[in-house]
KEPAZA-878721 format. One record per residue (C-alpha): x, y, z. Coordinates in pm, whole numbers, padded with zeros to 5 digits, always signed. Example, Ala and Ser with C-alpha at 12.3 -4.5 7.8 and 13.67 -1.06 7.14 Angstrom:
<atoms>
+01230-00450+00780
+01367-00106+00714
</atoms>
This chain:
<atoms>
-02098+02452+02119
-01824+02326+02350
-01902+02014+02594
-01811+02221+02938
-01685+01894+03099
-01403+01861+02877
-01308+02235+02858
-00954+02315+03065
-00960+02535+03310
-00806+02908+03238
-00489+02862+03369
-00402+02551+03118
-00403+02796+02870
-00089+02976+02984
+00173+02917+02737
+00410+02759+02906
+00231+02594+03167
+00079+02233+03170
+00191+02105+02842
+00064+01794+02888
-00112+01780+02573
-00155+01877+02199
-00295+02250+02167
-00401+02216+02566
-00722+01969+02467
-00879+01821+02753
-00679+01432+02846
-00916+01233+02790
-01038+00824+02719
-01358+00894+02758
-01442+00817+02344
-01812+00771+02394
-01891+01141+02505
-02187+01241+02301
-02056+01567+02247
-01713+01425+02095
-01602+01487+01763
-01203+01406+01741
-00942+01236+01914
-00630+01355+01914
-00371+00996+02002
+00005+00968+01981
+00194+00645+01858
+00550+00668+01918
+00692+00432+01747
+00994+00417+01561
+01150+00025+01478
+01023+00052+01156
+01254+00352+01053
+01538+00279+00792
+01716+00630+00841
+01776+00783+01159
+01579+00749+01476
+01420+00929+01672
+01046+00950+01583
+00912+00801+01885
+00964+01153+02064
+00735+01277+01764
+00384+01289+01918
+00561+01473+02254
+00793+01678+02074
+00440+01806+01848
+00210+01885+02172
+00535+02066+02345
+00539+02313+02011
+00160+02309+02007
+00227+02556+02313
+00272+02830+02084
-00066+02780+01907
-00323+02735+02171
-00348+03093+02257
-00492+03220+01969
-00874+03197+01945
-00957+03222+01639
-00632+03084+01390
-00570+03314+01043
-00725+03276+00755
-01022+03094+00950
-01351+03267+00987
-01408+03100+01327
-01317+02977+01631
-01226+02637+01635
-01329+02529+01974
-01689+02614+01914
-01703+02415+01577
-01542+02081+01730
-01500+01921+02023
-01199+01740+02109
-00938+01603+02337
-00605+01423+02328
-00586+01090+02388
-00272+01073+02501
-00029+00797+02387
-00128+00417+02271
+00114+00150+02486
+00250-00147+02359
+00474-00413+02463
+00812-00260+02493
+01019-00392+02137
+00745-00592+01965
+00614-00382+01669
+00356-00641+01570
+00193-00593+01932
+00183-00200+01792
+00005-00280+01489
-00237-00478+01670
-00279-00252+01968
-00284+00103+01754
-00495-00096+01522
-00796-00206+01751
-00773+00137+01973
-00849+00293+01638
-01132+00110+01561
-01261+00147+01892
-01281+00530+01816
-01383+00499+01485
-01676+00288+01577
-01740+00520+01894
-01821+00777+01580
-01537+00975+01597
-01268+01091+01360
-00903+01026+01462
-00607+01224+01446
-00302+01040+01518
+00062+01209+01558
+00391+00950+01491
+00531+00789+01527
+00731+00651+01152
+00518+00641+00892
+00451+00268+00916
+00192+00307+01165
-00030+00446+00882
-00111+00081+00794
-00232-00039+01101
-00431+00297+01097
-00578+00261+00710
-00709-00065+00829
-00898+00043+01119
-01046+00296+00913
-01149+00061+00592
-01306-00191+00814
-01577+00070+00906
-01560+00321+00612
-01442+00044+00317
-01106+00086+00082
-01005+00449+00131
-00838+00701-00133
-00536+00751+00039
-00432+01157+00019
-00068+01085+00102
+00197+01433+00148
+00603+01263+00142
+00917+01310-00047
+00900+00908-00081
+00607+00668-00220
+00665+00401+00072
+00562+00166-00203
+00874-00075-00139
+00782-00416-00221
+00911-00536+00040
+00731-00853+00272
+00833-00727+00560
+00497-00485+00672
+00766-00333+01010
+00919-00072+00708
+00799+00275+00708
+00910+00228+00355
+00642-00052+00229
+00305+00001+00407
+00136+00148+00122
+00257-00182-00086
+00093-00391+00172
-00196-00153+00215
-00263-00176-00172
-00229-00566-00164
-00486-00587+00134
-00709-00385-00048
-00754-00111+00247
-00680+00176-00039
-00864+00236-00279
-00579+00289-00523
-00713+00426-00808
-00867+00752-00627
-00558+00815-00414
-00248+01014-00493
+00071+01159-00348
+00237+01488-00313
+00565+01588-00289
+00758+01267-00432
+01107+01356-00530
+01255+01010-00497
+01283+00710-00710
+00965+00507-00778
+00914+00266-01069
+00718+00468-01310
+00560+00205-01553
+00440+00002-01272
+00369+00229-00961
-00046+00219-00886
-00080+00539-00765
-00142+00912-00913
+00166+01098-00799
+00201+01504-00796
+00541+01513-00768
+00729+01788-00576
+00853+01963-00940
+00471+01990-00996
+00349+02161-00691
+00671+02414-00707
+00595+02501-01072
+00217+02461-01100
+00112+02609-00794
-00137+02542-00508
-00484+02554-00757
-00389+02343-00988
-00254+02096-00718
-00575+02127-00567
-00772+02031-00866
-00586+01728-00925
-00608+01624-00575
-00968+01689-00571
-00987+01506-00916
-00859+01228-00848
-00976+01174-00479
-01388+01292-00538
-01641+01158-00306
-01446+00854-00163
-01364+00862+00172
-01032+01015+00217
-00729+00907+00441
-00487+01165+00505
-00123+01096+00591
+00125+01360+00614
+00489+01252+00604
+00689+01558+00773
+00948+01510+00504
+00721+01668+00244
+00883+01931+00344
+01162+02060+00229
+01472+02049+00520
+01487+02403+00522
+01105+02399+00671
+01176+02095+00841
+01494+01931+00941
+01403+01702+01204
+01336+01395+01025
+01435+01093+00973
+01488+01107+00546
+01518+01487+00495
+01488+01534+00144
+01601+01860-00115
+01324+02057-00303
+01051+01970-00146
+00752+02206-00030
+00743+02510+00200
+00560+02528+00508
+00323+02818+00336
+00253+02552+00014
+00156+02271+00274
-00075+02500+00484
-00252+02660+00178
-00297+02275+00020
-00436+02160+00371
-00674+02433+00419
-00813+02399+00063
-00912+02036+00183
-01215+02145+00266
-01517+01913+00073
-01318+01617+00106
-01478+01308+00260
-01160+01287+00549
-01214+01037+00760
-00931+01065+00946
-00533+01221+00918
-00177+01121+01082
+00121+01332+01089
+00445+01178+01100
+00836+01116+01117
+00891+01442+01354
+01220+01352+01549
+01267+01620+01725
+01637+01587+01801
+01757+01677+01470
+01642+01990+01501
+01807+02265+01744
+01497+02490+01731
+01179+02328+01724
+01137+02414+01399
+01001+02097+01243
+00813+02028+01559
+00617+02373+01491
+00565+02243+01138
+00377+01932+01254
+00175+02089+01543
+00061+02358+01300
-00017+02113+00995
-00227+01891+01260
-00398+02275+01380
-00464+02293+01022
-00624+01935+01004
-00869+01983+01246
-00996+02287+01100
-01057+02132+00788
-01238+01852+00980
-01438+02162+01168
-01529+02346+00848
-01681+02037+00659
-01874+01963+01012
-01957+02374+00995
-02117+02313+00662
-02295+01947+00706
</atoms>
């Protein structure tokens, strides 16, 4: 059942009034509630980017389309309501100094682990992709290497020294030994990769068009098993046409209906916690790819409230 002291009042509900936050959850710090299950935090952050700007209005540009989801109470296909499976709130945005992108790592880094060790699962909205790495770390210092369950038209597997390039974090996240490499996999690649030496499992767009959401689910579910899962979701999965307000907007890549139906049949997974990332919301006249994130994230927590449903 809900915690009433971080329920909004009626009138936050509204749909246009108070955006403030993502889905109208409660703004909140307060991380040691009993009654807590997820945090909802932003991290917008963009210096790591090596296309076009613009992610840092991610996170705000995600809880402004979240508007248009809050009013329903209990979301399609679900069987219930997710506000009386999981409690929640937003934690609003993570501060840093202004420019220095290691003082993000190490700030979005320790408030993570602060959460995590408070017992709650985290939810993080980008923000580039390269704050998944500060991220993966809080989460293997409590949980161990995680299988990473990454969704992106690129690997991010750059071998590149530099750790400030949304492009190499899983490089440096395999070489710290944070992810557990061989139970984690990525879907929707439809860029260049080197085949005979790249560690991960990859289910490459091609696949998921022509085989389909079961079998992609299998494979996923194969590969991953028990571990404790990681999940990153790279807007850019998409395909432009679902989602043009990104940074690296790829061809071919997967619909919004293939990404919902793989998210929801998460469910069993060991996810210990998700990001969504590289909305920038300016390339986009209508909100489109903003919708696309808040409703993947809406998605997310579901899945997190149906394996807590069935503990």
């Amino acid at each position: 059942m809900p915690f009433k002291s971080f329920v909004p009042a009626p009138l936050d509900q509204d749909t246009y009034a108070n955006i403030f936050s993502y889905i109208s959850l409660p703004l909140s710090r307060d991380i040691g509630h009993p009654d807590l299950d997820v945090v909802v935090m932003g991290v917008p952050f963009d210096l790591a980017t090596t296309g076009r700007s613009g992610t840092r209005f991610g996170p705000t540009g995600i809880r402004q389309a979240s508007s248009q989801l809050r009013w329903e109470e209990k979301r399609w296909p679900w069987t219930f309501s997710l506000s009386e499976q999981l409690n929640a709130i937003d934690y609003g945005d993570v501060v840093w100094e202004l420019g220095n992108a290691h003082d993000m790592f190490k700030v979005v880094q320790e408030t993570a682990e602060s959460i995590i060790e408070a017992g709650k699962q985290l939810v993080t909205l980008g923000g580039d992709h390269v704050i998944a790495l500060p991220l993966i770390r809080a989460h293997a210092k409590h949980h161990g290497p995680v299988a990473l369950l990454h969704f992106d038209a690129h690997t991010d597997n750059e071998q590149d020294p530099n750790p400030v390039n949304h492009g190499a974090m899983f490089y440096h996240g395999e070489k710290e030994g944070v992810i557990d490499v061989a139970h984690s996999v990525q879907v929707g690649i439809r860029t260049e990769y080197n085949y005979q030496t790249h560690p991960f499992k990859v289910l490459n767009a091609d696949f998921v068009n022509n085989e389909g959401i079961e079998n992609t689910l299998k494979e996923i579910k194969t590969c991953v098993g028990d571990k404790p899962v990681y999940l990153s979701f790279d807007i850019d999965c998409l395909d432009p046409a679902f989602a043009p307000g990104t940074g690296t907007p790829v061809m071919g890549g997967l619909s919004s209906n293939q990404a919902l139906q793989i998210i929801r049949g998460l469910t069993g997974l060991n996810i210990i916690g998700c990001d969504l990332v590289e909305v920038a919301p300016a390339y986009d006249h209508a909100d489109v790819t903003s919708l696309a994130g808040a409703t993947l994230v809406l998605e997310m927590l579901h899945v997190l409230a149906a394996n807590k449903k069935d503990l």
